[in-house]
C-alpha positions in Angstrom: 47.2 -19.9 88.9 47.5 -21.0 92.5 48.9 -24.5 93.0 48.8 -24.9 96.6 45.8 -26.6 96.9 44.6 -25.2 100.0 41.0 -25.5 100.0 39.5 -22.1 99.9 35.3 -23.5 99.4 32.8 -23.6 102.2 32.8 -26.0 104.5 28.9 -26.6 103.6 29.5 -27.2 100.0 29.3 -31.1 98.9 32.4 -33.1 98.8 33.2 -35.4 96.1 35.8 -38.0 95.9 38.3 -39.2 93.3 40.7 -42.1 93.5 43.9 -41.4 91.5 47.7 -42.6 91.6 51.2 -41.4 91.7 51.9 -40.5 88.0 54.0 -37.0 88.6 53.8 -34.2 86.9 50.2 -34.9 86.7 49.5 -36.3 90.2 51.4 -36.8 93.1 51.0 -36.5 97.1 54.4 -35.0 97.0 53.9 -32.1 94.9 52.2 -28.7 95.0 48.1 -29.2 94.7 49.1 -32.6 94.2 50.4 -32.3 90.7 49.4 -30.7 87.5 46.3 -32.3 87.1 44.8 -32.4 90.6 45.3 -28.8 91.2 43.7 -27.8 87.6 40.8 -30.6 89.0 40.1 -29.2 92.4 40.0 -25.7 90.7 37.8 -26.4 88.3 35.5 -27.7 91.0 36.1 -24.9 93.3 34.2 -23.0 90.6 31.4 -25.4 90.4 30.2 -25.1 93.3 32.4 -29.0 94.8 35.1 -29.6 97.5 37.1 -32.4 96.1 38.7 -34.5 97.9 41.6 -36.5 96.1 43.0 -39.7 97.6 45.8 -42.0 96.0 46.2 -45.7 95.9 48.3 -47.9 93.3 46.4 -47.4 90.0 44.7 -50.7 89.6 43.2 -49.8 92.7 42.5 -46.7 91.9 39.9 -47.6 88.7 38.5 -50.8 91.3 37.1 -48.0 93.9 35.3 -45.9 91.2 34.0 -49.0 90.2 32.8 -50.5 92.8 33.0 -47.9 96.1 30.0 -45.5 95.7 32.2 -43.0 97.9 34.0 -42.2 94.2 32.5 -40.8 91.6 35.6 -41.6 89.4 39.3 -41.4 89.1 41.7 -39.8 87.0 44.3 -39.3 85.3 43.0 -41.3 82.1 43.4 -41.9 78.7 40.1 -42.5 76.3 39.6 -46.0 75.9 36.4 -48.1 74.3 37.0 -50.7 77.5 37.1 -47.9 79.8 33.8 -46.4 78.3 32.2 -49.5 79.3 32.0 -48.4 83.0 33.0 -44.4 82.3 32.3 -41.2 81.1 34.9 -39.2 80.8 35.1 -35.6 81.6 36.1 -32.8 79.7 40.0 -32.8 78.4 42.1 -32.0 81.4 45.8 -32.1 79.5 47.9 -33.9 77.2 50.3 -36.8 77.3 52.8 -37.0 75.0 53.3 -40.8 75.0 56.6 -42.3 73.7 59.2 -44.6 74.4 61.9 -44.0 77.0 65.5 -46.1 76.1 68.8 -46.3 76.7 70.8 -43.7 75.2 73.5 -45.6 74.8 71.6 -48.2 73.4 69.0 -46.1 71.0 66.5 -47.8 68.7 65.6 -46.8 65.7 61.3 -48.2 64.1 59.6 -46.8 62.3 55.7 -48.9 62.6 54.9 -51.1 65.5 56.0 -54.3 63.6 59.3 -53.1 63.9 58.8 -53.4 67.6 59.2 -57.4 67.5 61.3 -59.3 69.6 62.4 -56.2 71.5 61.7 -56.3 75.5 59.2 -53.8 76.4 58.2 -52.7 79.5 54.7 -51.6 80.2 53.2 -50.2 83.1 50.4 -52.8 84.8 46.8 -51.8 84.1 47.8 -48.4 81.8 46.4 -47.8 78.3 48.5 -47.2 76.0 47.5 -46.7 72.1 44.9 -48.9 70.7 47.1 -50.1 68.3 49.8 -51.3 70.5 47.8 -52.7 73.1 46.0 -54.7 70.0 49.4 -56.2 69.3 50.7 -56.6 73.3 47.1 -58.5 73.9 47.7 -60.8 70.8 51.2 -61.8 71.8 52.7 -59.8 69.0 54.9 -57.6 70.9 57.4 -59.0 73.7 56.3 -56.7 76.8 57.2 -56.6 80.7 54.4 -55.2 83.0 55.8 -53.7 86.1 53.5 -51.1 88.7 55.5 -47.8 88.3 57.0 -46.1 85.7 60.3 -45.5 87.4 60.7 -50.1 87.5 61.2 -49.6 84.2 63.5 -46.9 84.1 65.7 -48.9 86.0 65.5 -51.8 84.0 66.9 -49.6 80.8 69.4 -48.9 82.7 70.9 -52.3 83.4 69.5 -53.6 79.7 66.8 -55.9 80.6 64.9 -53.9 78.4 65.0 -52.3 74.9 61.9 -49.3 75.1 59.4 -48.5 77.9 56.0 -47.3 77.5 56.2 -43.6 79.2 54.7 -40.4 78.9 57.4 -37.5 78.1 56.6 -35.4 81.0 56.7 -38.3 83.5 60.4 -39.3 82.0 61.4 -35.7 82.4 60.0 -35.5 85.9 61.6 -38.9 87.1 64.8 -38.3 85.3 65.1 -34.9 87.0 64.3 -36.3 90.7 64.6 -39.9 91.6 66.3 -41.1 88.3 68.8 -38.6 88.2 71.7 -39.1 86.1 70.3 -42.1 84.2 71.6 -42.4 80.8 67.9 -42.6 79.8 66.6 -40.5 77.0 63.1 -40.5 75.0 63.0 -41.8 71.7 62.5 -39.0 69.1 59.9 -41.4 67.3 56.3 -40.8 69.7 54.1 -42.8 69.8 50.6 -40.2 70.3 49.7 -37.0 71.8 47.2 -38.5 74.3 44.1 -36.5 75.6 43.6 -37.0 79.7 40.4 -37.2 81.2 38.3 -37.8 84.7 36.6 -40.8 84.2 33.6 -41.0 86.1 31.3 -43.9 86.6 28.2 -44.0 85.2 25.4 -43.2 87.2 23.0 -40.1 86.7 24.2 -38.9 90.1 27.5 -38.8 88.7 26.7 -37.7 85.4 25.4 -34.4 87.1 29.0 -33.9 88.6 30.5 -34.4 85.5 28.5 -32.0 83.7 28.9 -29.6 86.5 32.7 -29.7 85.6 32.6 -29.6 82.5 30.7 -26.6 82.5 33.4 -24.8 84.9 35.8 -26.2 82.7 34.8 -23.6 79.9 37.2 -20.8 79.5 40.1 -22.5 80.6 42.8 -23.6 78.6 44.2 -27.3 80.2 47.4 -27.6 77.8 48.5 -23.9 79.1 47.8 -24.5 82.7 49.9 -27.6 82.6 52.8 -26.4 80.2 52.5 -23.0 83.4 52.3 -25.9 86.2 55.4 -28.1 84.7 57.9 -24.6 83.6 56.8 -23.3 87.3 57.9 -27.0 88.7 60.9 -27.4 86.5 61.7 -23.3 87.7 62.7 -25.0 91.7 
């Protein structure tokens, strides 16, 4: 598995754009093929015939240009969503998220179903799904949340206790606590939340919808979960 992203297609071939955002292991500018996810991407469409070019913006922005820019045929990484199916397909599985709360190890919690979750400060990330049962409860004012833009905001935020949990995904607290968090006394709760599925979402359009079966097609034979668990031990190896 090759991570360097160098761009090895002919020059002729068609390009094809996706927005994404800085969510490392997964995707980042500063990392090898751009992260887990972008190199296993640009792979797969190496095989299908595609150049792909992969551009980042903050995430809200992100999901607007494969909206509304007809230069994007989607973004990624994503989580499946009925609201997001409203202006996406998604592709085929790409990796796994193992979503959970990151805390304070000094100050763990211990829940056992959502509704234990009341009157604790949350912190979300802005524009993220999470599970369809917590954003249910965040939406109806159930559940006292903070949205910040980056994951690492609320990292920081455990640390001086202005909050109780963050919404995270394991890998990205690993990654963050092993680079720009380091030394935190952060840990992630040992009660999970789901083992999320990540996609491509691409906008619906039967242009599009050709691309996407393209990939999905040269996604056949590979195995995402061990390309990423490969991707994340050869990271964690430097």
């Amino acid at each position: 598995m090759a991570w360097s992203g160098a761009a090895k297609a002919d020059a002729t071939e068609p390009v094809i754009r996706i927005s994404t955002s800085e969510w490392p292991p997964y995707t980042s500018q500063g990392l090898p093929g751009q992260g887990a996810s972008s190199a296993l991407v640009r792979h797969v469409f190496q095989r299908a015939g595609y150049r792909v070019e992969i551009t980042f913006f903050p995430f809200k922005r992100a999901v607007a240009l494969a909206v509304n820019d007809p230069a994007y045929v989607g973004y990624m990484t994503e989580y499946d969503d009925p609201a997001v199916r409203q202006h996406f397909a998604f592709s085929a599985v790409i990796g796994v998220s193992p979503l959970g709360f990151a805390e304070n190890a000094q100050a763990p919690v211990t829940w056992h179903s959502l509704e234990d979750l009341r009157g604790l400060r949350i912190g979300v990330v802005n524009g993220y799904v999470n599970t369809a049962a917590f954003d249910a409860m965040m939406q109806d004012g159930q559940l006292r949340t903070q949205g910040v833009d980056l994951d690492e905001i609320n990292l920081r935020k455990l640390v001086v206790r202005h909050l109780d949990l963050a919404v995270i995904d394991g890998n990205v607290a690993a990654y963050l606590l092993a680079t720009t968090e380091k030394g935190a006394p952060i840990r992630m709760n040992p009660h999970m939340l789901e083992n999320k599925n990540l996609y491509i979402a691409f906008r619906h359009d039967p242009k599009v919808d050709a691309i996407r079966l393209a990939f999905d097609k040269a996604m056949r034979g590979i195995d995402p979960v061990k390309w990423q668990q490969a991707y994340i031990a050869k990271l964690s190896a430097h």
